[in-house]
FIDO-445313 format. One line per 2 residues: their letters; for each residue x, y, z of N, C-alpha, C, O, CB. Coordinates in pm, whole numbers. Each point is the difference from the previous one (the first is absolute). Glycine has a CB too. Example, Ala and Ser with C-alpha at 12.3 -4.5 7.8 and 13.67 -1.06 7.14 Angstrom:
2
AS	1319,-569,780,-89,119,0,90,120,0,104,-2,66,-293,-115,59 ~ 154,222,-197,82,119,6,-77,109,73,51,111,17,67,-174,-232
This chain:
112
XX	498,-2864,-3908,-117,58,64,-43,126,-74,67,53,-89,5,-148,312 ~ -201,144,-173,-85,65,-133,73,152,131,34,-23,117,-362,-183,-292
XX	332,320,118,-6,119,27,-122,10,144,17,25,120,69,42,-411 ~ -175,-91,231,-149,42,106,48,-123,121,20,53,109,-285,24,-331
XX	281,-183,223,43,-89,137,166,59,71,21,-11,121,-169,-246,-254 ~ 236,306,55,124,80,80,-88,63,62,-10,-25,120,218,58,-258
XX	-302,73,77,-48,146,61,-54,-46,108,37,45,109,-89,97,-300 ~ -49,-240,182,-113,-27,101,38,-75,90,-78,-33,89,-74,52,-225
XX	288,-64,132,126,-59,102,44,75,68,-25,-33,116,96,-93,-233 ~ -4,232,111,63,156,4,-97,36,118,32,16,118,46,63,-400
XX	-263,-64,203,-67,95,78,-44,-97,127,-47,65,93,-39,109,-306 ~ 90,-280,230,-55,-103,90,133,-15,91,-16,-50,111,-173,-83,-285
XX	313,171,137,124,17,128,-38,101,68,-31,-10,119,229,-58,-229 ~ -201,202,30,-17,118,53,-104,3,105,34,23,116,46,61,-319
XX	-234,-111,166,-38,-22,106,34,-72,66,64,61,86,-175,2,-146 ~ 112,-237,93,17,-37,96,125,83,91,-5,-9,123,-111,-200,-243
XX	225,286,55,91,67,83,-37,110,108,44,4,115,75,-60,-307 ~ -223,158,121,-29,63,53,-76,-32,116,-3,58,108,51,30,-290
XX	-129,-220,128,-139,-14,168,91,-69,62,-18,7,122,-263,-47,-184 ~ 411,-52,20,80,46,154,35,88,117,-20,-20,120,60,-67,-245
XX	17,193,63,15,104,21,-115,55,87,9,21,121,132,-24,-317 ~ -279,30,102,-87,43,108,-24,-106,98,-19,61,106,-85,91,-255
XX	96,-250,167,-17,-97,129,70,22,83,-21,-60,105,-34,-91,-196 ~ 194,265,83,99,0,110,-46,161,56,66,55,87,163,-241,-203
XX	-329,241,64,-37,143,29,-90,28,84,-110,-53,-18,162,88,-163 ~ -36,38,277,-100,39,79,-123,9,-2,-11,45,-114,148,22,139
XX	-288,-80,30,-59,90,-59,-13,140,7,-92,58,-58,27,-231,53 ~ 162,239,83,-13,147,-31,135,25,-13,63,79,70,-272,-8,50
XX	244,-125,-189,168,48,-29,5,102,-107,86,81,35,16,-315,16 ~ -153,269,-165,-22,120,-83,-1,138,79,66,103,-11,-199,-258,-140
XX	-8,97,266,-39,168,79,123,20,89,30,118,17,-320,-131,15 ~ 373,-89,35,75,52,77,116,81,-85,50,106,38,-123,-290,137
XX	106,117,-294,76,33,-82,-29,123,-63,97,62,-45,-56,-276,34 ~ -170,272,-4,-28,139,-58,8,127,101,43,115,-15,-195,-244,-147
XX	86,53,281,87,84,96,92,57,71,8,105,64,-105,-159,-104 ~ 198,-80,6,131,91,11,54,37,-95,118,31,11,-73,-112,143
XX	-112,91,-283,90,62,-127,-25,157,50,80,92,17,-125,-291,-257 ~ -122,189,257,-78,173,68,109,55,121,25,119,16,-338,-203,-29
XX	365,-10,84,37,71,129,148,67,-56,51,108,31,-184,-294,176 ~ 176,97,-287,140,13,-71,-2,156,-108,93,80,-15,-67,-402,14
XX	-165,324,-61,18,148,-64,-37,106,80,29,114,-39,-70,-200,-164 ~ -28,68,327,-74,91,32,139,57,144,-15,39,115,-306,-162,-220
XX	457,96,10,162,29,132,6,138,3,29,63,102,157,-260,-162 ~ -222,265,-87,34,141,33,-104,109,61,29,110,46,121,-166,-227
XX	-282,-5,170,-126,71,48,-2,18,105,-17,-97,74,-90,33,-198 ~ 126,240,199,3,19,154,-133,-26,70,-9,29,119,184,140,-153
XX	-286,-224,-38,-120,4,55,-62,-218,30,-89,-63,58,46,399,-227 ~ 143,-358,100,22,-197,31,81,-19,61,109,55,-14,-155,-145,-153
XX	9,-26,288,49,-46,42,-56,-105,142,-102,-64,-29,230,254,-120 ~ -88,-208,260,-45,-71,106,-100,112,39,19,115,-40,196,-277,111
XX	-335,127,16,-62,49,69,-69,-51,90,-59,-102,-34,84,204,-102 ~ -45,-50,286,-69,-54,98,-104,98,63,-17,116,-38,215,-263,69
XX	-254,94,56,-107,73,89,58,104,85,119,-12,30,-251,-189,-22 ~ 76,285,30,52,80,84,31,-46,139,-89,-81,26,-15,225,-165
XX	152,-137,201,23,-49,147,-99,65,102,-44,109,-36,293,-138,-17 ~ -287,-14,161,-45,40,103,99,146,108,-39,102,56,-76,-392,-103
XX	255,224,31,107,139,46,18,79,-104,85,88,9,56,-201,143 ~ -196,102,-241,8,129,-102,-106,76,-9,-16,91,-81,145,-198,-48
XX	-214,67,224,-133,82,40,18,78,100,-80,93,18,-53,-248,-81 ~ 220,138,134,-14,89,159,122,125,-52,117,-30,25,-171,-221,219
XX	42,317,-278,70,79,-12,179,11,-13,71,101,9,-303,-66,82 ~ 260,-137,-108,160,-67,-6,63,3,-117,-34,-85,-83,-18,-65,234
XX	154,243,-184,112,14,-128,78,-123,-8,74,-32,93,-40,282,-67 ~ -44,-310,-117,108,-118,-38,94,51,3,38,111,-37,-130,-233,-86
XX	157,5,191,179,17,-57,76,-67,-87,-15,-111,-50,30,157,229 ~ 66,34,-193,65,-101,-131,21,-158,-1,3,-69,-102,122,272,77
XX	-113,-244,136,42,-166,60,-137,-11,20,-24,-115,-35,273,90,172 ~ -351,77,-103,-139,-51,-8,-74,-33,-174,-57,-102,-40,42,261,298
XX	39,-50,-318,24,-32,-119,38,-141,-68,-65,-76,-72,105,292,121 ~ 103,-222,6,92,-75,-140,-52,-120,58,-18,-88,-84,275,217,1
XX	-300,-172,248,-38,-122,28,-124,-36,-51,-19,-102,-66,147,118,240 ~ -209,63,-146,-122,-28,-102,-35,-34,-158,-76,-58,-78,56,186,244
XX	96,-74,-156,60,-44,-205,67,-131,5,-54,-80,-76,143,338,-21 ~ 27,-311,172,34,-125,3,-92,-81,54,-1,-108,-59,200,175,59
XX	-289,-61,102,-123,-100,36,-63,-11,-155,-16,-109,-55,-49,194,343 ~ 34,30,-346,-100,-18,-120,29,-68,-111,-84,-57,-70,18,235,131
XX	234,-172,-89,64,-64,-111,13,-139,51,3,-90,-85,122,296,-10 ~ -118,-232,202,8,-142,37,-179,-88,-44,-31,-104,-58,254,196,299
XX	-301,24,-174,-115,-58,7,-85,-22,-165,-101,-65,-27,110,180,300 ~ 85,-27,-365,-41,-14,-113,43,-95,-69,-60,-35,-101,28,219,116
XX	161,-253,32,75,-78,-75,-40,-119,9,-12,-79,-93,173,203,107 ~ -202,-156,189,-57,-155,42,-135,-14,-127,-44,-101,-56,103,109,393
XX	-86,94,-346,-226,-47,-36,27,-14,-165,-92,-42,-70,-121,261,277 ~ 362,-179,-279,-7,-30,-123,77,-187,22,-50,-106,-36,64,431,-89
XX	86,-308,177,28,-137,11,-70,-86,29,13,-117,-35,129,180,66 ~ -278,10,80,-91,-134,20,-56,-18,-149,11,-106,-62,-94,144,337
XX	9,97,-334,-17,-5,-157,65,-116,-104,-58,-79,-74,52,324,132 ~ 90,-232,-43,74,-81,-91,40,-185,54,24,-98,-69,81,381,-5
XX	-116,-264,237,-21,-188,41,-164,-55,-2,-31,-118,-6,257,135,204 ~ -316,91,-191,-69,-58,-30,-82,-36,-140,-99,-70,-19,144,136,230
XX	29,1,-292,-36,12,-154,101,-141,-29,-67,-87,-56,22,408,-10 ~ 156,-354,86,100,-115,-41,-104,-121,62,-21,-96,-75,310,229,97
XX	-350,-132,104,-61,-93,29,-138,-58,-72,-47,-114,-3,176,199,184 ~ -178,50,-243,-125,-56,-112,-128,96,150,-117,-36,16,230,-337,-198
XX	-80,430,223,-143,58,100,-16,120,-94,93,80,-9,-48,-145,305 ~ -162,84,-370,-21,111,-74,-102,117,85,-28,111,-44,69,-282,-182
XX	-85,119,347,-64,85,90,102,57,91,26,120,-15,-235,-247,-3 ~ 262,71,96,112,24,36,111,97,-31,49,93,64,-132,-271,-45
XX	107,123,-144,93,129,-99,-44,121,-18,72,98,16,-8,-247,-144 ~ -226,160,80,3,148,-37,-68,54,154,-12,119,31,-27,-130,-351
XX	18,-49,364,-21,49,157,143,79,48,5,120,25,-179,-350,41 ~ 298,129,-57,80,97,32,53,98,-89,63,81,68,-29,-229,72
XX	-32,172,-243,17,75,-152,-84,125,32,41,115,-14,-26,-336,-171 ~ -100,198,216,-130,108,42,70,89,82,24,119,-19,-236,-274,26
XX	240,90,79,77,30,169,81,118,-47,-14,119,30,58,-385,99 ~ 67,191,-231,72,71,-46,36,114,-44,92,78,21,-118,-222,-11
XX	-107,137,-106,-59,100,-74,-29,128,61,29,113,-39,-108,-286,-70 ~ 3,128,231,-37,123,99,98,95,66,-19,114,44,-147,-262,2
XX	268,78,-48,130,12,96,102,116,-126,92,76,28,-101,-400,140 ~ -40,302,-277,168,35,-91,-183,117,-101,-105,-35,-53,441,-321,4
XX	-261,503,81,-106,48,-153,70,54,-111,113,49,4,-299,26,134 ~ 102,-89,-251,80,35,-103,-55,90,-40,45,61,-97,38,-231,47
């Protein structure tokens, strides 16, 4: 066999390997993936992280407590974790509205 048919053998595996590969990919599997690389650098920054709305009892004049606190932070880490996992079942399922809908969600929830 001539040199140029190995090569053009070679390059015709490679792809077909690769668009395997992408056929098994989300369609937003990159963005979910860039966002948690972001959430992953942004560990030492005291100004990233979860964030929520203010509460309605944090309007009336009421000092948190520490257990008011730490529970609110565990509701939030929970609530951040369900809307990426939905992120990521509905990205495995092929819903690309869906996905960055909850990704969005996400987004709002975690700042960097």
């Amino acid at each position: 066999m001539s040199k140029l048919r190995i090569r053009s053998a070679l390059m015709v595996s490679a792809v077909l390997a690769l668009s395997s590969t992408w056929a098994h990919a989300g369609p937003c599997k990159a963005a979910i993936a860039e966002f948690e690389a972001a959430i992953r650098q942004s560990a030492g920054n005291p100004m990233a992280g979860l964030m929520a709305p203010q509460s309605t009892a944090a309007q009336l004049d009421r000092q948190p407590t520490v257990a008011s606190v730490k529970r609110e932070q565990a509701q939030l880490r929970s609530q951040f974790a369900a809307t990426m996992a939905r992120a990521k079942r509905l990205d495995a399922a092929g819903d690309l509205e869906g996905c960055t809908a909850a990704l969005n969600a996400a987004k709002r929830m975690y700042i960097l």
